[in-house]
C-alpha positions in Angstrom: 74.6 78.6 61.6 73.3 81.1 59.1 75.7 84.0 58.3 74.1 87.1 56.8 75.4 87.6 53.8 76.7 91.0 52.5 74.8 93.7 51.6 76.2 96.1 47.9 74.2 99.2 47.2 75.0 99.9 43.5 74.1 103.1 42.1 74.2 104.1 38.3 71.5 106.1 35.9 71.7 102.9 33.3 69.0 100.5 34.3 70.8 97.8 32.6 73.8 98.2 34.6 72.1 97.6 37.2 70.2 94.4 36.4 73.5 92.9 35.1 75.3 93.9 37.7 72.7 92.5 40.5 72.5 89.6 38.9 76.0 88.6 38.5 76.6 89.4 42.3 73.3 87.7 43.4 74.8 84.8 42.0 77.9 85.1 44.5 75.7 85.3 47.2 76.0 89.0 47.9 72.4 91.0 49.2 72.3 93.4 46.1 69.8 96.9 46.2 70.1 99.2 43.8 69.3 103.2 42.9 69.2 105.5 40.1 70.7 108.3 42.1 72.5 109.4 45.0 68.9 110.7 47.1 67.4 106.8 46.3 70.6 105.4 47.3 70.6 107.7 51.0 66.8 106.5 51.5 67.9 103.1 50.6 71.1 103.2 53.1 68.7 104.8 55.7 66.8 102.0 55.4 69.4 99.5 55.8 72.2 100.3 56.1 74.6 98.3 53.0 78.3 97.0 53.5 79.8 97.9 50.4 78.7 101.0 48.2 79.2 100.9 44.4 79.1 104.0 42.3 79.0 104.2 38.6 80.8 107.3 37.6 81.6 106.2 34.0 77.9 106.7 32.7 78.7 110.5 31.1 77.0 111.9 34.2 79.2 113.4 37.2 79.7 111.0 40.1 78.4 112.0 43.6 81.3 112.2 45.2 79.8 113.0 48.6 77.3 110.0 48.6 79.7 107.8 50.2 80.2 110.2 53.4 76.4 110.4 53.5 75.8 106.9 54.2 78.3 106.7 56.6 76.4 109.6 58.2 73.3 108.0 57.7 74.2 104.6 59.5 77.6 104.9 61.8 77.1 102.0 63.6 79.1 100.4 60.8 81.6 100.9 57.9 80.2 101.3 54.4 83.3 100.4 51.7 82.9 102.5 49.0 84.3 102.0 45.1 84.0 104.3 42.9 83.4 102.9 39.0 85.2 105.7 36.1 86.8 105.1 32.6 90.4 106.3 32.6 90.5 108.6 35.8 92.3 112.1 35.9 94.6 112.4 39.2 93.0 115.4 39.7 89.6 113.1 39.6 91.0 110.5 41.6 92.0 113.2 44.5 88.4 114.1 44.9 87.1 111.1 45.3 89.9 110.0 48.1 89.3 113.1 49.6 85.4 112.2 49.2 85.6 109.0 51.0 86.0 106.9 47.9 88.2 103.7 49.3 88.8 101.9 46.0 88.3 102.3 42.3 86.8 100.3 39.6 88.2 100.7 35.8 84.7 101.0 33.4 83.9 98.6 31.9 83.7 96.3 34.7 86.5 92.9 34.9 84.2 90.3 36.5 87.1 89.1 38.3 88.4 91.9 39.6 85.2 92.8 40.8 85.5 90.2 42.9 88.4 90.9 44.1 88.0 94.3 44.7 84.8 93.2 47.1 87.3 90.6 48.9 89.8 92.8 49.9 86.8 95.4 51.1 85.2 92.7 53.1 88.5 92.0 55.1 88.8 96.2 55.7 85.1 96.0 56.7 86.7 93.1 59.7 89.4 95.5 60.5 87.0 98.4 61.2 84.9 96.5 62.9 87.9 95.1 65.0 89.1 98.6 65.4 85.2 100.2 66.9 85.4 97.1 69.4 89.0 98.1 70.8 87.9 101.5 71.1 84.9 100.6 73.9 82.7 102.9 72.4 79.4 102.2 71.2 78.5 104.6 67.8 75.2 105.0 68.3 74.9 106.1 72.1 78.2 107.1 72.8 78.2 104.6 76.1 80.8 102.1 76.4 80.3 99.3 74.1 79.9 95.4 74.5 83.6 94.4 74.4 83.6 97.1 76.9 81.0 95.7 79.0 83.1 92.5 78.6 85.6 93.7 80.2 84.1 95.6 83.0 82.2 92.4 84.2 85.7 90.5 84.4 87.5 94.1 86.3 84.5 93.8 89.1 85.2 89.9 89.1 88.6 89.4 89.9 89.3 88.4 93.3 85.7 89.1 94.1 83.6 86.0 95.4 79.7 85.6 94.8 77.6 88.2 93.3 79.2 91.1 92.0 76.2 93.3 90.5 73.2 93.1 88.5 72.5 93.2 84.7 70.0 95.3 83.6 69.0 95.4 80.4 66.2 97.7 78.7 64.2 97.0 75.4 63.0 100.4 73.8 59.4 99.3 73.7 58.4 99.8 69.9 61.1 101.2 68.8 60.6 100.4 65.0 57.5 102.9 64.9 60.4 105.8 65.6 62.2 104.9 62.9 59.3 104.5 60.6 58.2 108.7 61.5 61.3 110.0 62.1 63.9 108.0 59.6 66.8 106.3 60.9 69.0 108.9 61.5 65.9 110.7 63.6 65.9 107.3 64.9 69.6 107.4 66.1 69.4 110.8 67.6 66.5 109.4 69.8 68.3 106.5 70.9 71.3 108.7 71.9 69.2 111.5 73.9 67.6 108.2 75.7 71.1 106.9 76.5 72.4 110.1 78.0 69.3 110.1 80.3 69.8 106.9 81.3 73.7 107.5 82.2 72.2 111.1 84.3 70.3 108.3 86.7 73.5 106.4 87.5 76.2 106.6 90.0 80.2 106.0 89.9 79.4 102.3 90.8 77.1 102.2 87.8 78.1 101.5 84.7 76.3 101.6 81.3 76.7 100.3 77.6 75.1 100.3 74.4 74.3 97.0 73.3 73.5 97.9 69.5 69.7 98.8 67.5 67.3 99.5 70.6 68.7 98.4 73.5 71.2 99.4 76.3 72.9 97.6 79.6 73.8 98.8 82.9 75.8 97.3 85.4 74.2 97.8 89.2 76.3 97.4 92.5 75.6 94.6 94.5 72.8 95.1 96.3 69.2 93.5 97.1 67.0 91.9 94.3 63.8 94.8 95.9 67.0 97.6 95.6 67.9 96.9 91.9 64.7 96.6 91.0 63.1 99.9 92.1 66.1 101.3 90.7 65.1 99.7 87.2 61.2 100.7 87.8 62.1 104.2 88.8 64.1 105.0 85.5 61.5 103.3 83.7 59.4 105.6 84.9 61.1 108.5 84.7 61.6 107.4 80.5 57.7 107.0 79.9 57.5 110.5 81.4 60.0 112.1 79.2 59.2 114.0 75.9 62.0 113.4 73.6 62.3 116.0 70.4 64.1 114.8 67.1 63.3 117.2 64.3 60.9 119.5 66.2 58.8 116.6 66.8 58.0 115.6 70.7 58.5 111.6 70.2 57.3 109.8 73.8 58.5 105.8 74.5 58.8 103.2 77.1 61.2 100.4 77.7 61.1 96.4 79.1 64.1 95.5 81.6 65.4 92.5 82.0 67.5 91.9 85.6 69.7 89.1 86.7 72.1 88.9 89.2 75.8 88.3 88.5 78.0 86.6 90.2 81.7 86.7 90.0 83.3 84.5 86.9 80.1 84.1 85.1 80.5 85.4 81.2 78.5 88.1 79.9 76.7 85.9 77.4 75.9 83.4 80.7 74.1 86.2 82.2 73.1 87.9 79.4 71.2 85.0 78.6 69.2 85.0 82.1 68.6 88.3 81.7 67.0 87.6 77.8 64.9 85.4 79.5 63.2 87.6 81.8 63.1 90.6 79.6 61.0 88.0 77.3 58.7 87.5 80.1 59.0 91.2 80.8 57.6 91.6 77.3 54.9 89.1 77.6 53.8 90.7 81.0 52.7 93.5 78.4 55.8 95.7 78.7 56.9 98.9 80.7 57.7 96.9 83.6 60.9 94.9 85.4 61.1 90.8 85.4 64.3 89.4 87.4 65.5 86.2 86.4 63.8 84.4 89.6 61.0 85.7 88.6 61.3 83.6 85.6 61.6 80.5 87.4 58.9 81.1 89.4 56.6 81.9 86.5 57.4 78.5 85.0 57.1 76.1 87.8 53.7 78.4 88.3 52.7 78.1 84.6 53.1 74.0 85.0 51.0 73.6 88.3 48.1 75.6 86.3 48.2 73.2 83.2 48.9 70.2 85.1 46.6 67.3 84.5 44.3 69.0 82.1 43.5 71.6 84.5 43.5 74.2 81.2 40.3 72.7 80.5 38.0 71.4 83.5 36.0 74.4 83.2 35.0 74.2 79.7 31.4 72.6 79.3 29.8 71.2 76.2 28.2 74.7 75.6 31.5 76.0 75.4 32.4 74.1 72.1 29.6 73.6 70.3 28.7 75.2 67.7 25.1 77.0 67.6 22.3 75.2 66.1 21.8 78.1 63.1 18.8 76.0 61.7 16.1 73.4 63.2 14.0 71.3 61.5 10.4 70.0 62.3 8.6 66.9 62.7 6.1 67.9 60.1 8.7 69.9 57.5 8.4 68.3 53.9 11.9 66.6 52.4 11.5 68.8 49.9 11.7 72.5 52.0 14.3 70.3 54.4 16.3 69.5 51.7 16.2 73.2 50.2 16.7 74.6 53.8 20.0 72.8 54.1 21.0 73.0 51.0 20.8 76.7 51.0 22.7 77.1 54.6 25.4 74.8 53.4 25.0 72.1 56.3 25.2 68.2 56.7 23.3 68.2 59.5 19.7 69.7 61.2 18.3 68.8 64.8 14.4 67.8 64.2 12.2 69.1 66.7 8.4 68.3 68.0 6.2 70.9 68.6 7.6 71.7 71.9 10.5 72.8 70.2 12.5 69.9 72.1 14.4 67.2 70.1 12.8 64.3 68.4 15.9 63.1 65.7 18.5 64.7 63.4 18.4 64.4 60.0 21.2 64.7 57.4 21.2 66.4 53.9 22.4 62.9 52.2 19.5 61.4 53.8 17.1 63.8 52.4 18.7 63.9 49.5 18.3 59.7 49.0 14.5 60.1 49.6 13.8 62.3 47.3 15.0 60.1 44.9 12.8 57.3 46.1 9.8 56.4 45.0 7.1 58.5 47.6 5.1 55.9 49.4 1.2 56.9 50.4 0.6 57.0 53.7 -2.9 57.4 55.2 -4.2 60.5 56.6 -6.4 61.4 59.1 -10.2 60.3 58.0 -9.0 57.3 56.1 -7.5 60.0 53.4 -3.9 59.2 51.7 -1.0 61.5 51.1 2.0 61.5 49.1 3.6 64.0 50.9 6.9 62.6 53.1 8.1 64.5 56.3 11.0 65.0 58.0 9.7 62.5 60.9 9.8 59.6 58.0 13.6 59.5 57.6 15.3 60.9 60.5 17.6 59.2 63.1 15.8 59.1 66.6 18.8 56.9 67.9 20.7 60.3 68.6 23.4 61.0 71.1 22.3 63.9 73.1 24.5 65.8 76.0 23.5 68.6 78.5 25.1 71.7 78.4 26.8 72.1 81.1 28.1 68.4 80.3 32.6 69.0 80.8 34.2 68.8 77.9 36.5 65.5 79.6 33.5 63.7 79.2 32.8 64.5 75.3 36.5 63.8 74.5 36.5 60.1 76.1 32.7 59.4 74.2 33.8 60.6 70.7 37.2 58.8 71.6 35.8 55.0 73.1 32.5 54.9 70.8 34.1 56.3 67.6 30.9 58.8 67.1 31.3 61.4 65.1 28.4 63.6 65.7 26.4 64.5 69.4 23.9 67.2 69.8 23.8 69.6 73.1 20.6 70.2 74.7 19.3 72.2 77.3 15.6 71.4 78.6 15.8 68.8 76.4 15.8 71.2 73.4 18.6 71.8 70.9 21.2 74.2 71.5 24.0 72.7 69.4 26.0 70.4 67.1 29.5 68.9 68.7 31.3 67.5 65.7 34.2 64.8 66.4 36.5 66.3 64.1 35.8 69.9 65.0 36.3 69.1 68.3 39.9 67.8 67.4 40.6 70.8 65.3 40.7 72.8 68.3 44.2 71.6 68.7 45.4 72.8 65.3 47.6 75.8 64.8 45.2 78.3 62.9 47.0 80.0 60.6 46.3 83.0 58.2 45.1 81.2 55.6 43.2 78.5 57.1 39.7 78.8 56.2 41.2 80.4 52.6 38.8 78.7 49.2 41.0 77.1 46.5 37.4 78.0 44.4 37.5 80.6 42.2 35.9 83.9 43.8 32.8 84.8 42.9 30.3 88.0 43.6 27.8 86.1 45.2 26.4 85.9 48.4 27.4 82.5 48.6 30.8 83.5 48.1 31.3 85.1 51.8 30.2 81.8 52.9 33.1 80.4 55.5 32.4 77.0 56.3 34.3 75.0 59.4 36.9 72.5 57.2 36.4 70.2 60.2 33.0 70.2 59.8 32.8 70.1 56.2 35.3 66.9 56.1 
């Protein structure tokens, strides 16, 4: 269990308030923002909206007395406690800010302590207010019923009823966030209510609907057939995506993901709640705009395990499939010494040799170029009884190579890399080189990739050689 801590907006002009302040409360696990002024402080509630607000009125400049009801304003889904920080209040000063919204006040300069304190007895207000919205069945931000609402509906429709009693529908603003990032979340709010209120137009007196907080909303079906509540759900999906919604004078246009399970009488909301979380995940993952019932869900698992039974996820993948391209080729007649430059300059450990037919005769490694050229060169004789010092590629590569078709299935590369211990076999088609299968790049293709995977710990340089992204496996 992780609870979220809470969240203290403090706004003052003095900079160094602030930062003694944050710290002090960041040390008592509160979330601490801060703003100079009361139009940072409103972006930064609009942004998130903050549990307790902390104004420093004792800093020579006038208080904003009507911040507090601005916030509230700005995010009424909750209650925002608000203390008000002055040196030696007038009543006539102490009025205003009551009559502002003010809920407490804070004598300048600040007691630690009672700080504390103060933020205690707040937090236990914020409970009862938050006790109080629940008892009142109405959810803030689309003035449907609420969850403790929906609570109780589910156990009115339950009692003395036997098997299923409805269906739970629940719909996932597709995207929501991007509204809140154009319009601000108050535009954002005032969407989310227009969309409730056309939702509710679409039900009947055996409906029943609820906001379920942020993005999402619940409606309770009649009992019916899974086909019925279904086209129901698709219909008033479709009906949303064709809507034009305006928030500011701007048209905003959305979609929504539904979630449906049955319900059955004595089942919980959170029981069916959570089959219906399933499906709206796979509902999601279906790429949205579209109705998954929780048998569906089932079904889609017991399906998803017959297709990736027994390694079937992989006996179509050939040899060609995972190889990596052969970017360079060496021949019989190269010299070590434009080899070893080639591969040098490309970065790899290894370079197919091929005859004149361009079909493979060896491979040849960089370290093994790299040993001969610090031998000794031995004369070898040359056509007409002439000698050369010049040493080939043909002198010092392998020609005991492990060579696979193409089309060869991957099955069979996994059990020779994994019974002979090899760690290198090259792919051919026609008997010519198409590509390098590396043991251990063949095993990364089980790792997680992540972000920063192929990321240099070298220090950057502005150089070609720089954009150079080697495979790690291969490199190893």
């Amino acid at each position: 269990m992780n609870p979220r801590s809470f969240t203290i907006l403090i706004v003052s002009p003095d900079r160094v308030s602030l930062r003694r302040l944050s710290k002090f409360l960041d040390v008592f696990g509160y979330d601490v923002r801060q703003a100079t002024d009361g139009e940072k402080a409103l972006a930064a509630a609009e942004a998130a909206r903050p549990d307790f607000l902390v104004v420093d009125g004792s800093s020579g400049q006038p208080a904003d007395l009507q911040l507090c009801r601005a916030i509230r304003r700005a995010a009424p889904q909750g209650y925002t406690y608000s203390l008000l920080l002055s040196e030696r209040p007038e009543v006539g000063d102490i009025t205003a800010a009551l009559e502002a919204g003010f809920d407490d006040f804070l004598a300048a300069p600040i007691v630690f302590g009672e700080l504390l304190a103060r933020l205690r007895a707040g937090a236990r207000f914020i409970e009862y207010e938050r006790r109080l919205a629940e008892q009142s069945g109405v959810d803030v931000l689309t003035g449907l019923a609420d969850k403790a609402a929906l609570t109780t509906e589910l156990f009115r429709r339950s009692k003395g009823a036997k098997g299923t009693i409805g269906w739970l529908a629940v719909l996932d603003l597709d995207y929501f966030q991007r509204i809140a990032d154009r319009a601000g979340r108050s535009g954002a709010q005032e969407l989310l209510r227009q969309v409730a209120q056309q939702v509710r137009t679409r039900t009947g007196k055996d409906y029943f609907a609820a906001g379920l907080g942020e993005d999402r909303l619940a409606l309770v079906l009649p009992p019916s057939g899974s086909e019925t509540a279904a086209t129901w759900c698709e219909e008033t999906l479709k009906a949303l995506a064709e809507s034009s919604f305006t928030v500011a004078e701007q048209p905003h246009r959305l979609t929504a993901s539904c979630g449906l399970s049955e319900i059955t009488a004595g089942e919980t909301l959170e029981v069916v709640q959570a089959r219906v979380q399933r499906a709206l995940q796979l509902a999601k993952a279906s790429g949205r705009n579209c109705v998954v019932t929780s048998s569906e869900v089932d079904r889609d698992a017991d399906a998803w395990a017959a297709f990736a039974a027994d390694g079937k996820l992989f006996h179509n993948t050939l040899a060609r499939d995972v190889m990596h391209p052969c970017p360079l080729l060496l021949h019989l007649d190269e010299t070590l010494e434009h080899a070893h430059a080639l591969l040098s300059q490309t970065g790899l450990a290894h370079a197919p040799v091929v005859d004149g037919d361009s079909k493979l005769a060896g491979i040849v490694s960089l370290d093994q170029l790299a040993a001969a050229k610090l031998r000794n060169p031995k004369p070898r004789s040359g056509g007409g009884g002439s000698s050369s010092s010049v040493r080939l590629v043909r002198h010092v590569m392998n020609t005991d190579v492990t060579r696979f078709d193409e089309t060869t299935p991957l099955a069979e590369l996994m059990e020779f890399f994994t019974g002979e211990g090899a760690t290198l076999a090259i792919i051919v088609r026609d008997k010519k080189p198409r590509g390098l299968v590396h043991c251990q790049a063949l095993a990364a293709l089980n790792e997680r990739l992540t972000a920063d995977h192929f990321a240099s710990a070298k220090p950057r340089t502005a150089t070609s050689a720089d954009l150079l992204v080697p495979d790690l496996a291969m490199a190893e």
